[in-house]
C-alpha positions as CSV (number, residue, x, y, z in Angstrom):
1,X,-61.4,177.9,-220.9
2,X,-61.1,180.9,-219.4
3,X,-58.2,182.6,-216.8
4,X,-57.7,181.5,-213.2
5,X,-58.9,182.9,-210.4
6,X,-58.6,183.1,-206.6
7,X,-61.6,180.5,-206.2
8,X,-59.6,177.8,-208.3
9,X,-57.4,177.5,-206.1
10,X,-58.8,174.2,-203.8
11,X,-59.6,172.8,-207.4
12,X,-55.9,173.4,-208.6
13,X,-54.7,172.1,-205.6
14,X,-57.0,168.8,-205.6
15,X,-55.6,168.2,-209.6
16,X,-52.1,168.9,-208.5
17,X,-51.7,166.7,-205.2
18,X,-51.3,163.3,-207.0
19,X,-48.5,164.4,-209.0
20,X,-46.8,165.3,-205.5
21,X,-47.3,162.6,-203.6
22,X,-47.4,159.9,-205.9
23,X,-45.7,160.5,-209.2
24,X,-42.9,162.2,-210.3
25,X,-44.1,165.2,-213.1
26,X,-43.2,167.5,-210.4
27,X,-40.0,167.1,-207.9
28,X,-41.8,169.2,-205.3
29,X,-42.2,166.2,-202.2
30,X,-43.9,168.3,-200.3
31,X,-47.8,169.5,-201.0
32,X,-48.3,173.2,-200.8
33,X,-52.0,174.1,-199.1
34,X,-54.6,175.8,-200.6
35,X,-53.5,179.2,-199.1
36,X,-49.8,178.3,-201.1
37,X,-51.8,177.4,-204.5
38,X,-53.8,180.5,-204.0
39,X,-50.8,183.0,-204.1
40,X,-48.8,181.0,-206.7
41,X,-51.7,181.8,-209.2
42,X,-51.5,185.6,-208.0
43,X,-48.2,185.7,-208.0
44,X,-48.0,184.0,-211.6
45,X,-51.0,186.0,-213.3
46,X,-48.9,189.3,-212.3
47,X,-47.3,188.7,-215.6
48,X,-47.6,185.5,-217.4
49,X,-50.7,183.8,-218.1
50,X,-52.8,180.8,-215.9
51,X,-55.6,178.9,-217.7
52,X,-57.8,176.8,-216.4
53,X,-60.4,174.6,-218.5
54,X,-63.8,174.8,-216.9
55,X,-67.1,172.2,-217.5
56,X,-70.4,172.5,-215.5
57,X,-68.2,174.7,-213.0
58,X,-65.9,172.1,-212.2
59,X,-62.1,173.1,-213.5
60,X,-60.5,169.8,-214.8
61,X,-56.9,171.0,-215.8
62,X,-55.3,173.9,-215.5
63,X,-51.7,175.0,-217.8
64,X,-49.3,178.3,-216.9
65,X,-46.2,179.5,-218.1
66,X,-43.6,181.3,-215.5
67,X,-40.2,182.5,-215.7
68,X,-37.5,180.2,-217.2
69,X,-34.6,181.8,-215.5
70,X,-33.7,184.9,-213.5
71,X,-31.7,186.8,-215.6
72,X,-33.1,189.6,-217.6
73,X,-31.7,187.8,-220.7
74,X,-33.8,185.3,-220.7
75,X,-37.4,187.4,-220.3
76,X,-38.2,186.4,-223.7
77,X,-38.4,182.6,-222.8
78,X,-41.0,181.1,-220.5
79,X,-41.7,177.8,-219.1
80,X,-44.7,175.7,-219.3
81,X,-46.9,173.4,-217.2
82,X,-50.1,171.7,-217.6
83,X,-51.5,169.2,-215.2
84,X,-55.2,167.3,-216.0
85,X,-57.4,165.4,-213.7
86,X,-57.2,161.8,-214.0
87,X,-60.6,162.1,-214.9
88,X,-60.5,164.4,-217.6
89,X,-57.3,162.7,-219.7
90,X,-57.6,161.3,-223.2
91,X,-60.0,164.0,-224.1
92,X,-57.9,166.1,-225.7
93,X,-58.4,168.6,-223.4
94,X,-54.7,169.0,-222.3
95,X,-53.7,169.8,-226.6
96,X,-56.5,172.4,-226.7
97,X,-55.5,174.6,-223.2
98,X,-51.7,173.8,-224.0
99,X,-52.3,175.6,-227.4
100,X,-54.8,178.8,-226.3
101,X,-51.9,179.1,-223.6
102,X,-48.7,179.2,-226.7
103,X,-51.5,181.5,-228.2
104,X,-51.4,183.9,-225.3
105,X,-47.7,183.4,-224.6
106,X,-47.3,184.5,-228.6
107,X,-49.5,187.5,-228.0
108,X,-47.6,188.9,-225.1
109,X,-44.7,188.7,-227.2
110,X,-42.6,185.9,-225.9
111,X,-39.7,184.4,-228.3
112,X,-39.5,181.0,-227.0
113,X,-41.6,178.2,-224.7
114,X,-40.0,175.4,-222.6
115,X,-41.3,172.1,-221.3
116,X,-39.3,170.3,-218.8
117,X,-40.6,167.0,-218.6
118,X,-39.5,164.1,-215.9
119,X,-38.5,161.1,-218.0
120,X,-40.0,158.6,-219.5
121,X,-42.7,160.8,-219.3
122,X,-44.2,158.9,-222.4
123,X,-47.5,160.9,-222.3
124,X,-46.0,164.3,-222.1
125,X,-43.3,163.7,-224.4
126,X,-46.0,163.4,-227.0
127,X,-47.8,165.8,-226.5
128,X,-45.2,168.4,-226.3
129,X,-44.2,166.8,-229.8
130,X,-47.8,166.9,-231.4
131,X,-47.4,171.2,-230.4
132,X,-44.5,171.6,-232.2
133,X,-41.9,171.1,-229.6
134,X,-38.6,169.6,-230.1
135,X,-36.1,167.9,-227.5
136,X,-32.8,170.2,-226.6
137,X,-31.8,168.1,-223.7
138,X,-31.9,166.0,-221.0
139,X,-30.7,166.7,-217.7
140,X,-28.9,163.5,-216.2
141,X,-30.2,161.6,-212.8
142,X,-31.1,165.4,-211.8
143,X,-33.9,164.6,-209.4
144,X,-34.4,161.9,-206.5
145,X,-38.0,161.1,-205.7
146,X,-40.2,158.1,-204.7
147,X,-36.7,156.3,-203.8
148,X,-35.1,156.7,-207.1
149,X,-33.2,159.3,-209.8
150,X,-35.0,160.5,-212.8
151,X,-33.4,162.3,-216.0
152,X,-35.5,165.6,-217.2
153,X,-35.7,166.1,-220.9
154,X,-36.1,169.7,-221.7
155,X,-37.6,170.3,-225.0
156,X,-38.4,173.7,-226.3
157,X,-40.6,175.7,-229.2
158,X,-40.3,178.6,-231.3
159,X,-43.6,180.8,-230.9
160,X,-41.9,183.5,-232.9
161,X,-38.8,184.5,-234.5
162,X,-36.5,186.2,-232.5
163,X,-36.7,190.4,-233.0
164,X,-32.8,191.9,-232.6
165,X,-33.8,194.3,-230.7
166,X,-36.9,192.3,-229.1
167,X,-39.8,194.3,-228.2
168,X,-40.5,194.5,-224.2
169,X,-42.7,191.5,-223.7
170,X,-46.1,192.3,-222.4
171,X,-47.4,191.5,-219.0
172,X,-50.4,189.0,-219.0
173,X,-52.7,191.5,-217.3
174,X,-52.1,194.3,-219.8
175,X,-52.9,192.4,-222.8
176,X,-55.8,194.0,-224.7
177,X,-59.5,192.3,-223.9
178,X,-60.6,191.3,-227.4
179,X,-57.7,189.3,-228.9
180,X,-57.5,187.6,-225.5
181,X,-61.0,186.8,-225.0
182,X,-60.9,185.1,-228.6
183,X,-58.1,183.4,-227.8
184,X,-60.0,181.9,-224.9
185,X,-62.9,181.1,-226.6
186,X,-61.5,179.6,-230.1
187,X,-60.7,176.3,-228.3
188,X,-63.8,175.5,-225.9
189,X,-65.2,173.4,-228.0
């Protein structure tokens, strides 16, 4: 487990494509190129965390968080993704990088973590429940892909209580080395 980099990007790209063009855990219907992935993951790491889960070199999955909203209100919530080669599913792999990346989001001093899941979403929804998150909504016939409309359940988790005044949440690249590094490493096995 270990941060993304540049070189990831074909890799990402390769685990990402099937959920564009043939299932529905994303509503983007058209598949960014490599270039595209490349600067999302610079353009994410600038101040919330990207993972990636690595074996013999190959990256299998890969789980970030991002901006929730716009509004400077709401810079003490994030949003959460995590997609996992075919491959590489039922390992458990997706609950171990799903958890360093809570971890990381915790450190930096976000309040609050969001997973919007495309419904049923059977798989997700359970895993999203086994880390401690709870359902606060669903979003109604919201999205039209692969010829029909699909409901998005939002459900959220606490990673930390809410500070009144918060603290100025930390950019991913400023974090200190050591707590990260262990962060990184206490799940790769």
């Amino acid at each position: 487990m270990r941060t993304a980099r540049d070189a990831d990007a074909a890799a990402i790209h390769a685990i990402y494509a099937p959920s564009v063009s043939d299932g529905a855990a994303t509503f983007e219907t058209a598949l960014p190129g490599v270039d595209a992935m490349r600067e999302r993951i610079r353009s994410r790491l600038r101040h919330y965390p990207w993972l990636v889960w690595e074996e013999a070199g190959e990256v299998l999955a890969y789980a970030y968080a991002g901006r929730f909203r716009e509004r400077a209100a709401y810079d003490w919530i994030a949003e959460t993704s995590i997609y996992v080669r075919a491959s590489a599913q039922r390992r458990g792999i997706a609950r171990r990088l799903y958890g360093v990346l809570l971890d990381v989001m915790r450190l930096q001093g976000l309040a609050q973590a969001v997973g919007v899941i495309t419904l049923p979403g059977t798989a997700s929804v359970a895993m999203h429940e086994a880390m401690g998150f709870t359902p606060a909504g669903v979003w109604r016939q919201c999205g039209y892909k692969l010829g029909q409309w699909w409901d998005v359940g939002v459900w959220q988790k606490e990673l930390q209580a809410a500070a009144n005044p918060p603290a100025t949440v930390t950019p991913f690249p400023q974090l200190p080395p050591a707590p990260l590094q262990e962060l990184l490493e206490s799940r790769n096995t």
